[in-house]
TIBAVO-522392 format. One line per 3 residues: their letters; for each residue x, y, z of N, C-alpha, C, O. Coordinates in steps of 0.05 Angstrom, whole numbers, padded with zeros to 5 digits. Atoms other than C-alpha are relative to their C-alpha. Example, Ala and Ser with C-alpha at 12.3 -4.5 7.8 and 13.67 -1.06 7.14 Angstrom:
! residues 2
AS	00018 -00024 00000 00246 -00090 00156 00018 00024 00000 00039 00024 00013 ~ -00016 -00024 -00001 00273 -00021 00143 -00015 00022 00014 -00005 00044 00018
//
This chain:
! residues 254
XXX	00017 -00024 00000 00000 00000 00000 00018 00025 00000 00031 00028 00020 ~ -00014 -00017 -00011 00035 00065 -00013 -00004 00026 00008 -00025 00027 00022 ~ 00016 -00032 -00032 00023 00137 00025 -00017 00011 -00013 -00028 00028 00001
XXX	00017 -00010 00015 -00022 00158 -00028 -00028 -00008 00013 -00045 00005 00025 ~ 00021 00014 -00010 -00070 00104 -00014 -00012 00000 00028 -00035 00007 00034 ~ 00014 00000 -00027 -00071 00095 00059 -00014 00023 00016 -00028 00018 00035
XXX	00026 -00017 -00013 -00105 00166 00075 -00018 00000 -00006 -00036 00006 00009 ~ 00022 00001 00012 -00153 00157 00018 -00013 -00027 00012 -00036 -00030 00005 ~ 00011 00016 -00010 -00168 00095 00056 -00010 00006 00033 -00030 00000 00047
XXX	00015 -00009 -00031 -00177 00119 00122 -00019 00026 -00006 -00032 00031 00015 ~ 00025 -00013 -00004 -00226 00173 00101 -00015 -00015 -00006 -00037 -00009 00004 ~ 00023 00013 00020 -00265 00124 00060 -00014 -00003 00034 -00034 00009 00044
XXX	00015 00003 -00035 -00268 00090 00142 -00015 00008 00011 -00036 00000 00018 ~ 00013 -00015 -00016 -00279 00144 00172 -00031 00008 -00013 -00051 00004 00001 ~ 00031 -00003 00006 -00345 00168 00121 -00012 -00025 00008 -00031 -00024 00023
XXX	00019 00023 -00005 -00368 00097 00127 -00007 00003 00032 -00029 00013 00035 ~ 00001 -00005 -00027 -00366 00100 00202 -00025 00019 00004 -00047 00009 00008 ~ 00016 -00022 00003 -00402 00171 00201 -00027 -00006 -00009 -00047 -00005 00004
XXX	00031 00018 00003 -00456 00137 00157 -00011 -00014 00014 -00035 -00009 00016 ~ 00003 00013 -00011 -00463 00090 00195 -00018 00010 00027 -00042 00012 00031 ~ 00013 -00021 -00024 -00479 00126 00257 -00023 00019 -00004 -00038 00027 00014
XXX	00011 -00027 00008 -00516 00180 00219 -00035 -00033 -00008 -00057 -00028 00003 ~ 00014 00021 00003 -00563 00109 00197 -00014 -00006 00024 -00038 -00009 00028 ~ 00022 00017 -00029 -00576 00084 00267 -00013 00015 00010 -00036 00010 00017
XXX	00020 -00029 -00007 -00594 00156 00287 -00030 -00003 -00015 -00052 00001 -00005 ~ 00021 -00014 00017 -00641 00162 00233 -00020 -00026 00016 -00037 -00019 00032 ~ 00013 00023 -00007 -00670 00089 00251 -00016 00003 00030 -00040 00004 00036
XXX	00006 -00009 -00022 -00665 00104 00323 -00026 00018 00004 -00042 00013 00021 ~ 00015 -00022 -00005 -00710 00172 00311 -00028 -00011 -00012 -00049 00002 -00012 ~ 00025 00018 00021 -00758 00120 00269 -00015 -00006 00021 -00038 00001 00027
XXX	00023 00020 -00023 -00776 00077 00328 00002 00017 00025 -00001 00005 00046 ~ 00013 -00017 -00026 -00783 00138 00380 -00015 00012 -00020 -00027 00031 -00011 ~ 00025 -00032 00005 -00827 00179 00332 -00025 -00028 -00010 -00049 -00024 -00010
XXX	00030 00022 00000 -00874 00111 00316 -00005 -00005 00031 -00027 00002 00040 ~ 00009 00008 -00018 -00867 00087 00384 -00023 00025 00015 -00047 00022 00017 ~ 00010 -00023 -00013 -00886 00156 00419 -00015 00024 -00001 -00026 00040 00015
XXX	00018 -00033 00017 -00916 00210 00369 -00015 -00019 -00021 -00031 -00007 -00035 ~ 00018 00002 00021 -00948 00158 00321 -00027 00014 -00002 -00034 00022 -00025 ~ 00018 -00009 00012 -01014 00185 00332 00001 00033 -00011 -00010 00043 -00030
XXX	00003 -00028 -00004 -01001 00258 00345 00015 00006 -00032 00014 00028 -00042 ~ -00023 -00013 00029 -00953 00258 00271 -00020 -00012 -00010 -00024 00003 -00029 ~ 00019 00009 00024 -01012 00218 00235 -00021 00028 -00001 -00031 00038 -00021
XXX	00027 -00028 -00004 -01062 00278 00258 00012 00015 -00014 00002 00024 -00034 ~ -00005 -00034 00012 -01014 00334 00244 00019 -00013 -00038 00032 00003 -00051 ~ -00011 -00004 00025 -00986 00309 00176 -00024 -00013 -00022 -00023 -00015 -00046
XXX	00033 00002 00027 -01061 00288 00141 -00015 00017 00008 -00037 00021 -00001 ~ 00028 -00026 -00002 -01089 00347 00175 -00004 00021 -00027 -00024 00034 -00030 ~ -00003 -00021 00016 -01073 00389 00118 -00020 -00001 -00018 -00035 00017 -00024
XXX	00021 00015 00026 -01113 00343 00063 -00015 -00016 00012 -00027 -00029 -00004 ~ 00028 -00007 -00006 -01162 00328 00109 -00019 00017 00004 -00043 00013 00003 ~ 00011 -00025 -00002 -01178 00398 00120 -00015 00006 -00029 -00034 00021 -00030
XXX	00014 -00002 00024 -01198 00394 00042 -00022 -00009 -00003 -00031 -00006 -00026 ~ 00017 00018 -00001 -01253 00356 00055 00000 -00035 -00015 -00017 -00051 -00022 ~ -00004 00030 00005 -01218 00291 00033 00011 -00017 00006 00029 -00008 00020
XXX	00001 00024 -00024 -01206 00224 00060 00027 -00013 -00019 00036 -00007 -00041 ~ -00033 00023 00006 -01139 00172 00050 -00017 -00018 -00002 -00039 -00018 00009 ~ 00010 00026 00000 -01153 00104 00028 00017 -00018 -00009 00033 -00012 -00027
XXX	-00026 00018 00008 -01111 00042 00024 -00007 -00032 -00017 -00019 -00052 -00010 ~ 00004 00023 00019 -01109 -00006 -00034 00009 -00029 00006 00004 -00050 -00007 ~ -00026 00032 00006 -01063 -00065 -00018 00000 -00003 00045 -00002 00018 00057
XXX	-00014 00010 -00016 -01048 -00103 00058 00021 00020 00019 00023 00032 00040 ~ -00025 -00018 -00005 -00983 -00071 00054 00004 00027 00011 00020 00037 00027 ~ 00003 -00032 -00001 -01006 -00002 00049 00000 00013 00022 00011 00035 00028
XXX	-00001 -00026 -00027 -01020 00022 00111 00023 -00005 00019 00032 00013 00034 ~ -00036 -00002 -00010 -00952 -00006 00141 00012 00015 -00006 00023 00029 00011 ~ -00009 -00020 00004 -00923 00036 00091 -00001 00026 -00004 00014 00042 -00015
XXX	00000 -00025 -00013 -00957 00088 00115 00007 00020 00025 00010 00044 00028 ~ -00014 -00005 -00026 -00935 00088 00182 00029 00000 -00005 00042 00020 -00002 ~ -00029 -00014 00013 -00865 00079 00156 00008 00025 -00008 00029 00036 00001
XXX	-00010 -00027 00010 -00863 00142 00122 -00004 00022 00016 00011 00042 00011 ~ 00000 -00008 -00018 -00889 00174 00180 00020 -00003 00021 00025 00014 00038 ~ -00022 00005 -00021 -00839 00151 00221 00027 00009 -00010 00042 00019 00006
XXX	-00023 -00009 00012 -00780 00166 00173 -00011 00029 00000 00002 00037 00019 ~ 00001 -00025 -00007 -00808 00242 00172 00003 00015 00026 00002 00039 00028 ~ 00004 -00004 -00027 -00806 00242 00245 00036 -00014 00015 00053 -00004 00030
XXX	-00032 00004 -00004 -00741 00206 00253 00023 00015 -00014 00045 00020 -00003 ~ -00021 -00026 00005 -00706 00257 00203 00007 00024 00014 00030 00034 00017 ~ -00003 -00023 -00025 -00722 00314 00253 00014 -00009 00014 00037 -00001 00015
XXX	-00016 00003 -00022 -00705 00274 00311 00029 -00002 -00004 00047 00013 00003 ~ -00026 00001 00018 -00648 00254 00280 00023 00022 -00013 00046 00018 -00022 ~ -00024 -00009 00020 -00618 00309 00249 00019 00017 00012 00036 00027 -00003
XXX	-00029 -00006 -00015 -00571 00337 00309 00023 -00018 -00007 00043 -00012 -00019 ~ -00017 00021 00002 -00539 00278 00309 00012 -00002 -00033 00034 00010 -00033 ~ -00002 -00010 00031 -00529 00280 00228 00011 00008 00001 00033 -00001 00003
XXX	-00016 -00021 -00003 -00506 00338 00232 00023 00003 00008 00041 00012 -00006 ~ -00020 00002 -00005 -00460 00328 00279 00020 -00012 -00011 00042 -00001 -00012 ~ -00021 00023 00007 -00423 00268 00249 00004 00017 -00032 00025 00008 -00041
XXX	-00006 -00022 00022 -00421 00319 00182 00023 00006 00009 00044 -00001 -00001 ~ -00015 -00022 -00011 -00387 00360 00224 00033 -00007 00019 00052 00007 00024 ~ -00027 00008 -00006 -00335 00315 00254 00018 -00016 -00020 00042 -00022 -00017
XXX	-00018 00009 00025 -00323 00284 00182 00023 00023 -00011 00044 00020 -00023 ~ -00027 -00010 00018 -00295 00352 00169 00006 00018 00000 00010 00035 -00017 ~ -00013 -00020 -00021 -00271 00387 00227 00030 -00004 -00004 00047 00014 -00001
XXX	-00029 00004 -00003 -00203 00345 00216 00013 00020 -00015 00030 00034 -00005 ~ -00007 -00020 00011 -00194 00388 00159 -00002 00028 -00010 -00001 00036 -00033 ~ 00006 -00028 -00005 -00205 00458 00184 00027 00007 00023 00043 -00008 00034
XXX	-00020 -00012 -00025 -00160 00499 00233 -00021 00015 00012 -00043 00024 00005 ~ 00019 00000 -00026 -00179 00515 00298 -00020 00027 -00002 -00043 00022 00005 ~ 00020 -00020 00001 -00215 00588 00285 -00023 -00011 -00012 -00045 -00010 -00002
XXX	00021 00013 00015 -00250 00548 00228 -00024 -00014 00011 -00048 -00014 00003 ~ 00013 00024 -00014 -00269 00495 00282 -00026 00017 00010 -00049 00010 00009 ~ 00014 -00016 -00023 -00300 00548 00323 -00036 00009 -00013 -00058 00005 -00002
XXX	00013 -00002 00013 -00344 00570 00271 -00019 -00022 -00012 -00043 -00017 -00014 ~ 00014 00020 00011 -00367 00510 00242 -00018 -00017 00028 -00038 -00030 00026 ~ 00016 00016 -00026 -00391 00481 00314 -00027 00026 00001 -00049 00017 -00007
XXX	00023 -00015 00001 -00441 00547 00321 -00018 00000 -00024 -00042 00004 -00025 ~ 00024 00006 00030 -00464 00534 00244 -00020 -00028 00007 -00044 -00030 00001 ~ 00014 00025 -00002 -00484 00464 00263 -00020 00008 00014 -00041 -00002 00005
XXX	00026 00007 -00019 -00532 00482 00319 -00022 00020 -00021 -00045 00014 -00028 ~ 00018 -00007 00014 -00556 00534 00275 -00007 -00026 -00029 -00031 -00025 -00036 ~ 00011 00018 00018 -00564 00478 00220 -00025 -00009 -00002 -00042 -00010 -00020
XXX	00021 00019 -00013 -00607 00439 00264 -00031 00023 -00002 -00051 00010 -00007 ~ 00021 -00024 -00012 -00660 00500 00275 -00008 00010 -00024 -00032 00015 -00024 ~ 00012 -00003 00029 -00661 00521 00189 -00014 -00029 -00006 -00036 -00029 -00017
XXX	00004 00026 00012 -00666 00442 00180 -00040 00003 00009 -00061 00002 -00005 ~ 00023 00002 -00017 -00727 00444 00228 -00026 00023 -00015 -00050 00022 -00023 ~ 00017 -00025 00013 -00749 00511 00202 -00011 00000 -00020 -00034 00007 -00019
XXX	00004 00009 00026 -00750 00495 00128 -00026 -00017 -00002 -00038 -00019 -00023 ~ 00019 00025 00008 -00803 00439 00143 -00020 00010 00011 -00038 00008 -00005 ~ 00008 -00013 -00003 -00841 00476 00184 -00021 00022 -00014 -00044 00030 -00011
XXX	00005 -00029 00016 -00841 00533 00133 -00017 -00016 -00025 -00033 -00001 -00037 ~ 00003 00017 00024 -00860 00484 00078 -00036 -00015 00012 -00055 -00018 -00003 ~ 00025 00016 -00007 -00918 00448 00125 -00020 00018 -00002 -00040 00013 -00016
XXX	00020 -00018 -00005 -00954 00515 00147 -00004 00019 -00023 -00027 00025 -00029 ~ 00002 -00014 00023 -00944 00557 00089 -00001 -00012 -00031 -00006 00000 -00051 ~ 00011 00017 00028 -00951 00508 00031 -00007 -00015 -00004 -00019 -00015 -00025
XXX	00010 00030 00001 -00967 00445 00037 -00029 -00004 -00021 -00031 -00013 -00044 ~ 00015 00002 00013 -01040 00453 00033 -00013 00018 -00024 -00034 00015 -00037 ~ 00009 -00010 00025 -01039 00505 -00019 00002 -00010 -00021 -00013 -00005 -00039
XXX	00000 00001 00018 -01002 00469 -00062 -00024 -00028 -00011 -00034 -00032 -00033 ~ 00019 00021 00008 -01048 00403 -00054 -00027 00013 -00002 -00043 -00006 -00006 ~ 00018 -00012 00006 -01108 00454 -00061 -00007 -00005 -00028 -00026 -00016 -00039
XXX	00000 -00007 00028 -01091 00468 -00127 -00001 -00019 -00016 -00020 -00021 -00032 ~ 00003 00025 00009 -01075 00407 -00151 -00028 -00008 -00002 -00041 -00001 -00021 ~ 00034 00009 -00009 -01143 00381 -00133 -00007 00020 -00020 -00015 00010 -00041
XXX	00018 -00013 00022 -01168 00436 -00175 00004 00000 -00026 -00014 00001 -00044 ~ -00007 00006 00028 -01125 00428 -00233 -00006 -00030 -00010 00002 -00035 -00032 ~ 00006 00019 00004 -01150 00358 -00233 -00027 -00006 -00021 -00032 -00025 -00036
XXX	00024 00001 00009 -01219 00381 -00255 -00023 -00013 00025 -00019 -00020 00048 ~ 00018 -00001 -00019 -01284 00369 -00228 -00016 -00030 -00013 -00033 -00043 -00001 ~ -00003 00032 00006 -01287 00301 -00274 -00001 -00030 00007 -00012 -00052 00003
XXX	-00014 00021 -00018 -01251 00267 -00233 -00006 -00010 00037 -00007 00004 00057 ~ -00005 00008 -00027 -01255 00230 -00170 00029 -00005 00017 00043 -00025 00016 ~ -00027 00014 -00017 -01194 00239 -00120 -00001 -00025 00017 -00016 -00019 00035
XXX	-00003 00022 -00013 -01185 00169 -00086 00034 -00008 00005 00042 -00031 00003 ~ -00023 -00005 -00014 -01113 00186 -00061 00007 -00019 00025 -00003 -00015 00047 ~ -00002 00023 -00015 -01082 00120 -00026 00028 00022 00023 00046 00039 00019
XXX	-00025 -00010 -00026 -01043 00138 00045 00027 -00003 00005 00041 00005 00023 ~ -00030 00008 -00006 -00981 00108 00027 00009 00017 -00027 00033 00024 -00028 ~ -00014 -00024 00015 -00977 00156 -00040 -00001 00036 00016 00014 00055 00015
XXX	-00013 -00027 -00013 -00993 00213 00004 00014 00011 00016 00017 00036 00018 ~ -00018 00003 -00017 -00947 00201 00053 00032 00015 -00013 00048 00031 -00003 ~ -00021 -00004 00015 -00895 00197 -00009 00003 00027 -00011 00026 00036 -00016
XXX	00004 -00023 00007 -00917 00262 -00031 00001 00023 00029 00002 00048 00029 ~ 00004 -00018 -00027 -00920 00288 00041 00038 00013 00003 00046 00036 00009 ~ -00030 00010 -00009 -00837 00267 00047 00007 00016 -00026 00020 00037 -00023
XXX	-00015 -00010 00035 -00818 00289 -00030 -00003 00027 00001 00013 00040 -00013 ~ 00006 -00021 -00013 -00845 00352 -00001 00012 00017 00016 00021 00039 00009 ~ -00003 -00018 -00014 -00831 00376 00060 00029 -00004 00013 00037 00011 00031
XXX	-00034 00004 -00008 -00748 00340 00068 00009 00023 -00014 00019 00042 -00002 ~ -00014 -00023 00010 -00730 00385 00012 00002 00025 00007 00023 00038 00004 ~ -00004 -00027 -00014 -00755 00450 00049 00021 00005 00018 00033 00026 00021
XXX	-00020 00005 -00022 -00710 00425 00103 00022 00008 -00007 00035 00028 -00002 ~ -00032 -00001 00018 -00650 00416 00064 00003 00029 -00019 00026 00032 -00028 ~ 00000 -00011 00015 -00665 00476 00023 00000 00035 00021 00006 00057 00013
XXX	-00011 -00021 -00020 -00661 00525 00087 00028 -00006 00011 00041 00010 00026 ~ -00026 -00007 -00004 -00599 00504 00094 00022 00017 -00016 00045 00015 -00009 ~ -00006 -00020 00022 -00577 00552 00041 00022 00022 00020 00047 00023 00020
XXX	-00017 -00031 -00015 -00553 00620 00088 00021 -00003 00018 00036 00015 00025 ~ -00014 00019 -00023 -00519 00568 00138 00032 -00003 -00013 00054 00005 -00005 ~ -00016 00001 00018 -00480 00546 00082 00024 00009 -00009 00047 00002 -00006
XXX	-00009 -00019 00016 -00464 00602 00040 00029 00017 00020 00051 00023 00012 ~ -00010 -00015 -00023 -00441 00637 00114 00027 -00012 00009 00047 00002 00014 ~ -00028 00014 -00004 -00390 00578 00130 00017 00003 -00017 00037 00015 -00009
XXX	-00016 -00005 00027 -00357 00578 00055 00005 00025 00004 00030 00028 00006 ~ -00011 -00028 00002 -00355 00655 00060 00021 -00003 00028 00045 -00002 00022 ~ -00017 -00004 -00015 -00321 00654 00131 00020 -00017 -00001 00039 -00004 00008
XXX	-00024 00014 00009 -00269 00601 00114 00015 -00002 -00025 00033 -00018 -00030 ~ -00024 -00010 00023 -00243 00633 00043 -00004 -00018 -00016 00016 -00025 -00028 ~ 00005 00009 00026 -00281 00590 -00007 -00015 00009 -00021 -00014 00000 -00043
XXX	00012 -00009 00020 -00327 00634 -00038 00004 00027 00011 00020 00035 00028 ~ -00004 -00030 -00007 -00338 00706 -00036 -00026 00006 -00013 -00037 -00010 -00029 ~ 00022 -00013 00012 -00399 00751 -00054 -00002 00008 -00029 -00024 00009 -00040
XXX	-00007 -00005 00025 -00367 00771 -00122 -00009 -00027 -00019 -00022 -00025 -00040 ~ -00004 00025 00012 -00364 00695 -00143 -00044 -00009 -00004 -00059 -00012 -00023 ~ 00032 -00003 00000 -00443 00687 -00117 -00010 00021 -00014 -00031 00015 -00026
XXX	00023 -00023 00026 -00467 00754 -00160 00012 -00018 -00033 -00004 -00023 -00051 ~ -00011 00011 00036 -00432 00722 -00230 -00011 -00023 -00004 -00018 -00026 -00027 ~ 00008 00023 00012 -00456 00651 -00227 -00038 -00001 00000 -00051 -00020 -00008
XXX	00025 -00002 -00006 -00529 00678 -00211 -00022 -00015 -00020 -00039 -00032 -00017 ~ 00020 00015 00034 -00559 00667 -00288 00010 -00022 00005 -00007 -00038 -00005 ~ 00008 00029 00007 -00532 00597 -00278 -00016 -00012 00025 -00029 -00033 00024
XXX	00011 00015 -00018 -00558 00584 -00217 -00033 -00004 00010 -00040 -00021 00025 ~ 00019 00002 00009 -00630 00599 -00230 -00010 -00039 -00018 -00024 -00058 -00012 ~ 00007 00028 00013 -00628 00537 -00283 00009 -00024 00017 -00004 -00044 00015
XXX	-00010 00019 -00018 -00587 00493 -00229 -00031 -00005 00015 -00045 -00025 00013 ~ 00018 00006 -00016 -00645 00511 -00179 -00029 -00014 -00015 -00043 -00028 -00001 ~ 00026 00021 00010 -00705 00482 -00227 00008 -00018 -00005 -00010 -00035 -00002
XXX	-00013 00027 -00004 -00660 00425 -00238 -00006 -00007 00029 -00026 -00021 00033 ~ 00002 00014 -00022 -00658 00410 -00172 -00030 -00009 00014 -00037 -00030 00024 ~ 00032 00002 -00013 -00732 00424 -00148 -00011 -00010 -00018 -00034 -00005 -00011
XXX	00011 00011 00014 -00756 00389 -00205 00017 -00033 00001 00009 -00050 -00015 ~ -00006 00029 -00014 -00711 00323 -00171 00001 -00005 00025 00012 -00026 00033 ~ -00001 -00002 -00029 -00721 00337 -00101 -00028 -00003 00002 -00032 -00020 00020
XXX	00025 -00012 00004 -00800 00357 -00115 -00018 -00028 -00012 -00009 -00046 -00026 ~ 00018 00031 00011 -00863 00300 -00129 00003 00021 -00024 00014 00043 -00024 ~ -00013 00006 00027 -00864 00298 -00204 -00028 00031 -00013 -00042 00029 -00033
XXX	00025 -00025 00014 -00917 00371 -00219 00012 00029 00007 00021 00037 00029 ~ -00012 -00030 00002 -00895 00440 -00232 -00008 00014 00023 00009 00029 00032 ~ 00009 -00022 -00021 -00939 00473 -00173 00023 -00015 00020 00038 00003 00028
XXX	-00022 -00001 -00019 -00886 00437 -00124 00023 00014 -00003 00034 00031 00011 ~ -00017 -00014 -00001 -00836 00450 -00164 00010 00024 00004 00031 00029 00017 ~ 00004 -00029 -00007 -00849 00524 -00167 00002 00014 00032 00012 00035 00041
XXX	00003 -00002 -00036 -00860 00523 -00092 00024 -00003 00010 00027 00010 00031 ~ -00025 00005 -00008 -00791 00500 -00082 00019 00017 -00007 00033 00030 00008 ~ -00015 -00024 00023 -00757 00540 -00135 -00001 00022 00008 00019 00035 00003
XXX	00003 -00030 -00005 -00779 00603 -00110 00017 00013 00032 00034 00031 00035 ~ -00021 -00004 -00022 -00756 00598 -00033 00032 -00005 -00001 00048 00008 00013 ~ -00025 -00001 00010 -00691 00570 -00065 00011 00028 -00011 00025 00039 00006
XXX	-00003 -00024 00011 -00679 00634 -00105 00001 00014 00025 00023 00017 00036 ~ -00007 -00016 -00026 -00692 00674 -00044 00013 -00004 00021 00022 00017 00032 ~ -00029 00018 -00003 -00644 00631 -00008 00021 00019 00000 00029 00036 00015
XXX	-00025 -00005 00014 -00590 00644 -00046 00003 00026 00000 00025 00035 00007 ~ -00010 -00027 -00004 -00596 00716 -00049 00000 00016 00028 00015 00035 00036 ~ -00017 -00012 -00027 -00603 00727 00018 00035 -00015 00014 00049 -00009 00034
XXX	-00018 00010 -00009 -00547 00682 00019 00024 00023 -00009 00040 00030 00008 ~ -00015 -00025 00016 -00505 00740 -00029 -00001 00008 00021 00020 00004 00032 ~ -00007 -00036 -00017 -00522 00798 00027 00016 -00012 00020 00038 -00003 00025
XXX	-00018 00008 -00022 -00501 00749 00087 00030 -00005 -00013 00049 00003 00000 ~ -00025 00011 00015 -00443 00724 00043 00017 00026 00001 00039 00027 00013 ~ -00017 -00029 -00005 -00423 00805 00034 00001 00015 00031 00015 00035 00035
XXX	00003 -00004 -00026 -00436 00814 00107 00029 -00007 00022 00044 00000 00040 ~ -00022 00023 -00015 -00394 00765 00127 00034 00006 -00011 00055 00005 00002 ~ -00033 -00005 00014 -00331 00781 00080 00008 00018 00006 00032 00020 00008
XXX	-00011 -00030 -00003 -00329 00849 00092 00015 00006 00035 00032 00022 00042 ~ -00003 00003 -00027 -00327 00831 00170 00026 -00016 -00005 00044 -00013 00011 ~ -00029 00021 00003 -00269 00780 00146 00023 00016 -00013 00046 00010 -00006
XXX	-00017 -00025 00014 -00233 00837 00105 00011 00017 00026 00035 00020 00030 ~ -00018 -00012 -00013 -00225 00879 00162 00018 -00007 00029 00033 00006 00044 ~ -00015 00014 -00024 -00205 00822 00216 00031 -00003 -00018 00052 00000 -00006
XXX	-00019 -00001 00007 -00156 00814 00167 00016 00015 -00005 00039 00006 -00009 ~ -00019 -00029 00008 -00127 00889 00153 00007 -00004 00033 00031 -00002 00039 ~ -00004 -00010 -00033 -00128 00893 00234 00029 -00020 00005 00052 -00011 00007
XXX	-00021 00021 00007 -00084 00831 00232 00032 -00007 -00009 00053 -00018 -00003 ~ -00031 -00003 00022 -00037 00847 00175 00015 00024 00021 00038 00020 00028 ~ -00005 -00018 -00004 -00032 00916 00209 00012 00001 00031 00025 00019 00040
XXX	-00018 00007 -00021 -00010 00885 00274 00026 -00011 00001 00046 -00009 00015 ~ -00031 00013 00004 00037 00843 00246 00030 00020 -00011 00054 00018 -00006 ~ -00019 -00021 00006 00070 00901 00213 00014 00019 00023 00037 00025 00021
XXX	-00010 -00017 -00022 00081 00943 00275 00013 -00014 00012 00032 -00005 00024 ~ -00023 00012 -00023 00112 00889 00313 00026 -00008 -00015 00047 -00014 -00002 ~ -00011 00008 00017 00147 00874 00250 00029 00030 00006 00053 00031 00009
XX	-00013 -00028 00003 00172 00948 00252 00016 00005 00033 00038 00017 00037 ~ -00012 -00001 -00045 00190 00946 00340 00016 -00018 -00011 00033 -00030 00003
//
């Protein structure tokens, strides 16, 4: 084996490890949010599209197991996602220095709190508008007969990505304070990042433009508040750094 190999082999370890952990968490947060909140997470995540005046119904045996599953994996990602987070965060603290460290431990807790927020933001403010609409763009033709284990899938295809998609300012804020991006770099790639973001919400998003749209749009706003914090943040990093240079020079000069 020669020195090339053996670090690319001990990170492989170490991610596997990290997964690993980041797995049993998730599992773990499975069987406390069935054991303990199953009913209270079945109420509050079909309240939305029962509030429409319409009912779940299950085709198959199977079905309503994997309805409770998917309830439980939405409920175990929350619980779960300190922990996540964390093991993120010690995949890749090794390679930061210590100010870096400092920083990146206060992003994490904020992580946990956008992660939370994002879904949140996604349950109360869209959810049932966008299954409103739907329903109406369906026509009046039609009979909805919406099985509990597709709306479940549609519940999750939903409201993970808001999660993941407030992590945006968190982000943007770490990269800017550790000297990988800059606000200049975020204003220039903007026109591409528009087409990135409907790529993405149109593979993150169930398979209809009103989600996508719904996604797409808080993304966009995202990102540009991620720009102001991004120039916020650099300009505060610009003058820790003149203060810095400007010390080193005087002692340079004594």
């Amino acid at each position: 084996m020669n020195e090339m190999t053996a670090p690319m082999l001990e990170h492989l370890d170490e991610l596997r490890s990290r997964l690993v952990k980041s797995i049993l968490a998730l599992l773990a947060g499975m069987v406390i949010a069935i054991a303990l909140f199953q009913d209270e997470l079945t109420e509050i995540l079909t309240g939305p599209f029962l509030a429409l005046n319409q009912s779940l119904v299950f085709t198959g045996l199977p079905e309503g197991f994997m309805f409770q599953l998917k309830i439980a994996l939405l409920g175990g990602c929350v619980l779960a996602s300190p922990v996540i987070i964390y093991q993120i965060m010690r995949f890749i603290l090794p390679a930061l220095y210590s100010h870096e460290k400092k920083i990146f431990y206060i992003m994490s807790f904020s992580g946990v709190l956008l992660f939370v927020g994002g879904i949140c933001f996604g349950y109360f403010l869209v959810l049932q508008p966008v299954m409103s609409t739907l329903l109406k763009l369906a026509g009046t033709d039609l009979t909805p007969m919406i099985t509990a284990s597709s709306y479940m899938s549609f519940v999750l295809g939903f409201l993970i990505p808001f999660g993941l998609v407030f992590e945006i300012p968190m982000v943007v804020y770490f990269l800017t304070s550790v000297g990988i991006i800059t606000p200049d770099k975020l204003t220039k790639v903007r026109k591409y990042v528009l087409l990135v973001v409907l790529v993405i919400a149109a593979i993150l998003t169930p398979p209809d433009i009103v989600s996508q749209l719904c996604l797409a749009g808080p993304m966009l706003l995202l990102y540009e508040a991620g720009i102001w914090i991004s120039k916020v943040v650099y300009k505060r990093k610009l003058k820790k750094e003149a203060k810095l240079e400007a010390k080193q020079n005087k002692e340079n000069q004594a």
